[in-house]
C-alpha positions as CSV (number, residue, x, y, z in Angstrom):
1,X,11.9,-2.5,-3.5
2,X,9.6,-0.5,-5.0
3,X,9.6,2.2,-2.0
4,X,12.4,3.0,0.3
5,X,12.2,6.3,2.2
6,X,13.0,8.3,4.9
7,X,9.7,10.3,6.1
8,X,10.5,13.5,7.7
9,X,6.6,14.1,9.4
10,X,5.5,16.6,11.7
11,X,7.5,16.4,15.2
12,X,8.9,12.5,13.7
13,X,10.8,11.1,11.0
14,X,9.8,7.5,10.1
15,X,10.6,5.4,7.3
16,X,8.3,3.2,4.9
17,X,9.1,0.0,2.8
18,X,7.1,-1.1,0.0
19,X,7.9,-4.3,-2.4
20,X,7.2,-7.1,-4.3
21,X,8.8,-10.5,-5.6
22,X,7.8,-13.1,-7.7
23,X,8.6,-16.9,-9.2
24,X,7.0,-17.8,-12.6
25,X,6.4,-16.3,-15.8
26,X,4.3,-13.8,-17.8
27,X,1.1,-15.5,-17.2
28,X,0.8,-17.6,-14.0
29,X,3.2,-16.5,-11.0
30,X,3.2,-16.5,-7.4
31,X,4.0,-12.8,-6.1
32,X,5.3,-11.8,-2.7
33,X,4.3,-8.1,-1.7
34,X,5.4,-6.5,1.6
35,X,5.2,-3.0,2.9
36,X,5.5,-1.2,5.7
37,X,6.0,1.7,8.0
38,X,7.7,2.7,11.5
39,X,8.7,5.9,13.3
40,X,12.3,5.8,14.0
41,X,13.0,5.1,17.7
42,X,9.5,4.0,18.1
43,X,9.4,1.0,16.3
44,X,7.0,-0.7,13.0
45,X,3.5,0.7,13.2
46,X,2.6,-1.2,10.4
47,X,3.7,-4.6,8.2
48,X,2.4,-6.9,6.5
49,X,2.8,-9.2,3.3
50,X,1.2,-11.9,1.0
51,X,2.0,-14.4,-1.0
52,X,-0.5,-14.2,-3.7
53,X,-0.8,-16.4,-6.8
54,X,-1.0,-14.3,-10.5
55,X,-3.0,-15.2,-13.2
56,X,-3.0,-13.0,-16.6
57,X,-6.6,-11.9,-17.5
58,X,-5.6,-10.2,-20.4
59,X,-2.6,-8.4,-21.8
60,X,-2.5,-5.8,-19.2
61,X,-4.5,-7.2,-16.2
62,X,-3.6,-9.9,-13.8
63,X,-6.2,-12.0,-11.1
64,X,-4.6,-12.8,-7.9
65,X,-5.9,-14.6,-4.7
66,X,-3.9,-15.9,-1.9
67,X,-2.9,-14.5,1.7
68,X,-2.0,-11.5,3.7
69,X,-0.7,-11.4,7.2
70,X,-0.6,-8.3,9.2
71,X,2.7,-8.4,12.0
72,X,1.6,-5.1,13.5
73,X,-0.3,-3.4,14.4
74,X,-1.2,-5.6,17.3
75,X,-3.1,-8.2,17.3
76,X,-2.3,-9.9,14.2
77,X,-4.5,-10.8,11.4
78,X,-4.5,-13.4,8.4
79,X,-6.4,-12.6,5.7
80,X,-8.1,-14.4,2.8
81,X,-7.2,-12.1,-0.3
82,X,-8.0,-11.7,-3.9
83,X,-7.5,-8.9,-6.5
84,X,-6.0,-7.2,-9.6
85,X,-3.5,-5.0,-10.9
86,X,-2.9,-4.0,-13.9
87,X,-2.1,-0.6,-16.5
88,X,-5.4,1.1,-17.0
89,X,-5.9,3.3,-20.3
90,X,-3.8,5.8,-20.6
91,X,-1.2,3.9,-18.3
92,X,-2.2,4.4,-15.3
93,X,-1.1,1.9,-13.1
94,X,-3.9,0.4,-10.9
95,X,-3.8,-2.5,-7.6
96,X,-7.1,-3.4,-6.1
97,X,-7.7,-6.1,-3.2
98,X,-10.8,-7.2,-0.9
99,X,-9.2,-8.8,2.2
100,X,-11.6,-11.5,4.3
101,X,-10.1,-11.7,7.8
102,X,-10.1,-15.0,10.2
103,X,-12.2,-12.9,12.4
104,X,-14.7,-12.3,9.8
105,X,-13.5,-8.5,9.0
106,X,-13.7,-7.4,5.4
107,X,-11.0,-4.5,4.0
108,X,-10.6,-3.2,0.6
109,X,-7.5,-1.1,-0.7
110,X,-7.4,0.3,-4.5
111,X,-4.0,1.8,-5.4
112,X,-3.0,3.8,-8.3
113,X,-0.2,5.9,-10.0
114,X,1.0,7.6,-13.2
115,X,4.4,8.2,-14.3
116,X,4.4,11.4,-16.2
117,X,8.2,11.2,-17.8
118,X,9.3,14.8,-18.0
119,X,12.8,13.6,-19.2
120,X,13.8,10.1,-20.5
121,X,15.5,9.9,-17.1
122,X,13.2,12.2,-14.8
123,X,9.9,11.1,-13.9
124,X,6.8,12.7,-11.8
125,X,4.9,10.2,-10.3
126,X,1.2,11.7,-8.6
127,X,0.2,8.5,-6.7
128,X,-3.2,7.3,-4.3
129,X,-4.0,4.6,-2.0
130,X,-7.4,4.3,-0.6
131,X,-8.4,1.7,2.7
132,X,-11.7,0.5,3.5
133,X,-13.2,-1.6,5.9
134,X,-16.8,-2.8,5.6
135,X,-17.0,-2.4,9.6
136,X,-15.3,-1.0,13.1
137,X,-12.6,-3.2,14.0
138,X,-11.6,-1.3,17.2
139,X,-9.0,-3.8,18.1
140,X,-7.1,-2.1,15.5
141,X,-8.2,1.1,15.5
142,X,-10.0,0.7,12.1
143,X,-13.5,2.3,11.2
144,X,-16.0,1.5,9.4
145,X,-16.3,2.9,5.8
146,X,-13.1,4.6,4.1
147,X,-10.2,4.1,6.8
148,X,-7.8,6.5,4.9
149,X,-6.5,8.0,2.0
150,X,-2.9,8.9,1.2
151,X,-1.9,11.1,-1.8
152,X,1.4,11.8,-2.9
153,X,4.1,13.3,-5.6
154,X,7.0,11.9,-6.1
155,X,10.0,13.5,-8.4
156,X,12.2,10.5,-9.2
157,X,15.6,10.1,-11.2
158,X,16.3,7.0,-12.8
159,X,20.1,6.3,-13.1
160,X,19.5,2.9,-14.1
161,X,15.7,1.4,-14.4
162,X,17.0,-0.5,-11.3
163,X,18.1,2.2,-9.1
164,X,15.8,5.3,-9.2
165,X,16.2,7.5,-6.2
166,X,13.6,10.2,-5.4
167,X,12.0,12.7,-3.3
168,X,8.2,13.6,-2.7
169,X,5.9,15.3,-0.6
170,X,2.8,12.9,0.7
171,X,-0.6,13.7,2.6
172,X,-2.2,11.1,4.6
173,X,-5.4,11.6,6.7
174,X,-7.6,9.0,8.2
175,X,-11.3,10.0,8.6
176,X,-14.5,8.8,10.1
177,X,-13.9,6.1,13.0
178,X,-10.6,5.5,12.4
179,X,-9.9,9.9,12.8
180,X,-11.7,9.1,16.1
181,X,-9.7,5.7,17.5
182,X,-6.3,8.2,16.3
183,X,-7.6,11.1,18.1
184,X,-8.5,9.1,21.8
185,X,-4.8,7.5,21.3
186,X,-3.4,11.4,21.3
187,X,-2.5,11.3,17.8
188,X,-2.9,13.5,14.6
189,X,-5.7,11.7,12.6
């Protein structure tokens, strides 16, 4: 897991999952991300995952293409994916995917972070995640343009490089269309 967390939000806590696996080496390997989200005694409002296969580009950037499947929210969706990640200069860590659906919809999602070490154990980690869509999709409440945007800080602690535990303070807002669909469903856009 790269995320684990308890979200305390306004009115609701939820919780959010974010991950990755892989088989293969440094240069080709087929990756497994998941994610995703839920308000506790409500249920998953979002998940999804891929199974992607990673090619090395360079020393710092890999290619991948493969598939993503959205489980909620409702209907479904397979997707058609390809992208990169990769450490930027000045190591910033950057994702990036364009996602063909089988209904012909077309999202995009660039991610990045920086881990600022303050300590050799204590690390600050400023973080963004943009989603796009290229058009309304009102089946699932997604807009046209940029769907949403989530910036967040998180303070982590790292007792072992494979246990880190952390806490952090996140904004997320959708806008255009998608502020709209979340507004005629009664919730806070």
């Amino acid at each position: 897991f790269n995320l684990a967390e308890v979200q305390v939000r306004q009115g609701r806590a939820g919780y959010r999952w974010d991950g990755d696996g892989w088989f293969g080496g440094d240069i080709k390997r087929l990756t497994y991300p998941y994610e995703g989200e839920g308000v506790f005694r409500r249920g998953v409002e979002s998940a999804e995952i891929q199974a992607l296969y990673s090619r090395a580009i360079g020393p710092y950037f890999n290619l991948q293409a493969g598939i993503r499947h959205d489980f909620q929210p409702s209907p479904s969706r397979t997707y058609a994916t390809i992208g990169f990640e990769g450490l930027a200069p000045y190591w910033f860590e950057v994702e990036g995917a364009a996602f063909l659906s089988d209904k012909g919809d077309i999202l995009g999602r660039l991610e990045g972070y920086y881990d600022q070490r303050l300590t050799q154990r204590l690390v600050l980690q400023p973080r963004v995640e943009l989603n796009l869509s290229a058009q309304n999709v009102p089946e699932n409440r997604i807009g046209s343009g940029l769907v949403d945007a989530e910036l967040g800080l998180r303070l982590r602690y790292e007792i072992t490089r494979q246990f880190a535990p952390y806490i952090g303070v996140s904004y997320e807002a959708k806008t255009g269309r998608t502020a709209d669909y979340a507004r005629a469903a009664g919730e806070d856009p």
